[in-house]
C-alpha positions, 0 to 999 in steps of 0.5 A: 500500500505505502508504496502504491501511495508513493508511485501515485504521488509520484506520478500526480506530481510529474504531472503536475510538473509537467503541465506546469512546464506546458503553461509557462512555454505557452505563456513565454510563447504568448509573451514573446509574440507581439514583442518588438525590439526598437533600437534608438540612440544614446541615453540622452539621444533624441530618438531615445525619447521617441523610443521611450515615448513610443513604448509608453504610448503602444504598451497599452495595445493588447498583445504588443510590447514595445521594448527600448534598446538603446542604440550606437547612432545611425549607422549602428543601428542600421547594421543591428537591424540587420543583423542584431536578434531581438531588433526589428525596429531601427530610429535613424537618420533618412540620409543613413540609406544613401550612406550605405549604398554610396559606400557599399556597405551592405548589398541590396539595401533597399531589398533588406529594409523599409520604413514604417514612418517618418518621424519628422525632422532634426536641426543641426545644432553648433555650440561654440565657445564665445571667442569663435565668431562664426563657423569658418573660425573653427578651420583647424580648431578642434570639434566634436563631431560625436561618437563614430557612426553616430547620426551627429557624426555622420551629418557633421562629416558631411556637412563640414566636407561641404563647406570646406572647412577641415577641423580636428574632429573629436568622438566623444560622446556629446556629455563628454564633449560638453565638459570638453567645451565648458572647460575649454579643451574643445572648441565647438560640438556639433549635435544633430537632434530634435530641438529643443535639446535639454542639456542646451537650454540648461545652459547659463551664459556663465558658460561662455558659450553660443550657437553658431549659424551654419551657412545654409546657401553653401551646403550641396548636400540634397539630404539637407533643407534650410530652417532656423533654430529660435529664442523659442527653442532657446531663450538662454542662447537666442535673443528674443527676435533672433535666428540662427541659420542651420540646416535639418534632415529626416528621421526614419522609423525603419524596419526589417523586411521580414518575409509574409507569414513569418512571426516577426513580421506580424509583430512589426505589422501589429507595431505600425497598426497600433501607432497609426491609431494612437499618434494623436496620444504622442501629441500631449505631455509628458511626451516629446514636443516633436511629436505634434510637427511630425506627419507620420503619413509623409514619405521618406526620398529613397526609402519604400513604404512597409503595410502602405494600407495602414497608412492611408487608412488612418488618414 
C-alpha cells in the first residue's frame, strides 16, 4: 500500500510538473509574440525619447510590447537591424540609406529594409565657445563631431566636407564633449537632434558659450533643407527676435523586411497598426514636443513604404 501511495504521488506530481512546464512555454510563447525590439540612440539621444515615448504610448495595445534598446547612432543601428536578434525596429537618420549604398556597405539595401514612418525632422545644432565668431573660425580648431557612426557624426562629416572647412574632429560622446567645451579643451560640438535639446537650454551664459549659424546657401548636400533654430527653442542662447541659420534632415522609423507569414513580421505589422491609431496620444505631455510637427503619413526620398494600407487608412 505505502508504496502504491508513493508511485501515485509520484506520478500526480510529474504531472503536475509537467503541465506546469506546458503553461509557462505557452505563456513565454504568448509573451514573446507581439514583442518588438526598437533600437534608438544614446541615453540622452533624441530618438531615445521617441523610443521611450513610443513604448509608453503602444504598451497599452493588447498583445504588443514595445521594448527600448538603446542604440550606437545611425549607422549602428542600421547594421543591428540587420543583423542584431531581438531588433526589428531601427530610429535613424533618412540620409543613413544613401550612406550605405554610396559606400557599399551592405548589398541590396533597399531589398533588406523599409520604413514604417517618418518621424519628422532634426536641426543641426553648433555650440561654440564665445571667442569663435562664426563657423569658418573653427578651420583647424578642434570639434566634436560625436561618437563614430553616430547620426551627429555622420551629418557633421558631411556637412563640414561641404563647406570646406577641415577641423580636428573629436568622438566623444556629446556629455563628454560638453565638459570638453565648458572647460575649454574643445572648441565647438556639433549635435544633430530634435530641438529643443535639454542639456542646451540648461545652459547659463556663465558658460561662455553660443550657437553658431551654419551657412545654409553653401551646403550641396540634397539630404539637407534650410530652417532656423529660435529664442523659442532657446531663450538662454537666442535673443528674443533672433535666428540662427542651420540646416535639418529626416528621421526614419525603419524596419526589417521580414518575409509574409513569418512571426516577426506580424509583430512589426501589429507595431505600425497600433501607432497609426494612437499618434494623436504622442501629441500631449509628458511626451516629446516633436511629436505634434511630425506627419507620420509623409514619405521618406529613397526609402519604400512597409503595410502602405495602414497608412492611408488612418488618414
Amino acid at each position: 500500500m505505502k508504496r502504491l501511495i508513493v508511485a501515485s504521488m509520484v506520478a500526480l506530481i510529474a504531472a503536475t510538473t509537467q503541465a506546469s512546464a506546458q503553461n509557462a512555454a505557452d505563456r513565454r510563447e504568448t509573451v514573446n509574440d507581439g514583442v518588438v525590439g526598437i533600437v534608438a540612440a544614446k541615453r540622452t539621444g533624441t530618438l531615445t525619447v521617441f523610443a521611450d515615448d513610443l513604448a509608453a504610448v503602444l504598451n497599452e495595445v493588447p498583445g504588443l510590447r514595445v521594448l527600448p534598446i538603446l542604440g550606437r547612432g545611425s549607422l549602428g543601428n542600421i547594421e543591428d537591424l540587420l543583423y542584431l536578434r531581438g531588433v526589428d525596429i531601427a530610429l535613424t537618420q533618412g540620409d543613413v540609406l544613401d550612406f550605405y549604398q554610396e559606400f557599399e556597405l551592405e548589398s541590396n539595401i533597399g531589398n533588406k529594409l523599409g520604413y514604417i514612418a517618418s518621424l519628422g525632422l532634426e536641426e543641426a545644432h553648433l555650440l561654440a565657445r564665445n571667442e569663435i565668431n562664426s563657423i569658418d573660425d573653427l578651420e583647424g580648431r578642434k570639434v566634436n563631431f560625436g561618437w563614430n557612426g553616430s547620426g551627429s557624426f555622420l551629418s557633421a562629416s558631411i556637412i563640414f566636407d561641404n563647406l570646406g572647412i577641415k577641423v580636428e574632429a573629436g568622438v566623444d560622446l556629446h556629455e563628454t564633449a560638453m565638459v570638453k567645451l565648458k572647460d575649454g579643451e574643445i572648441d565647438a560640438m556639433f549635435w544633430m537632434g530634435g530641438s529643443p535639446i535639454d542639456v542646451f537650454q540648461d545652459l547659463k551664459e556663465s558658460d561662455g558659450l553660443h550657437l553658431l549659424s551654419i551657412p545654409t546657401d553653401r551646403i550641396t548636400a540634397k539630404t539637407y533643407a534650410p530652417t532656423t533654430l529660435s529664442s523659442d527653442d532657446y531663450p538662454n542662447l537666442i535673443a528674443p527676435g533672433q535666428t540662427i541659420d542651420t540646416v535639418e534632415v529626416g528621421t526614419v522609423m525603419a524596419a526589417y523586411r521580414w518575409p509574409e507569414g513569418h512571426p516577426r513580421r506580424h509583430a512589426v505589422e501589429l507595431f505600425a497598426k497600433a501607432l497609426f491609431e494612437n499618434s494623436e496620444k504622442l501629441h500631449h505631455d509628458p511626451y516629446h514636443p516633436k511629436w505634434k510637427t511630425m506627419d507620420l503619413a509623409a514619405d521618406v526620398p529613397g526609402w519604400t513604404r512597409l503595410f502602405p494600407l495602414l497608412q492611408v487608412s488612418s488618414r
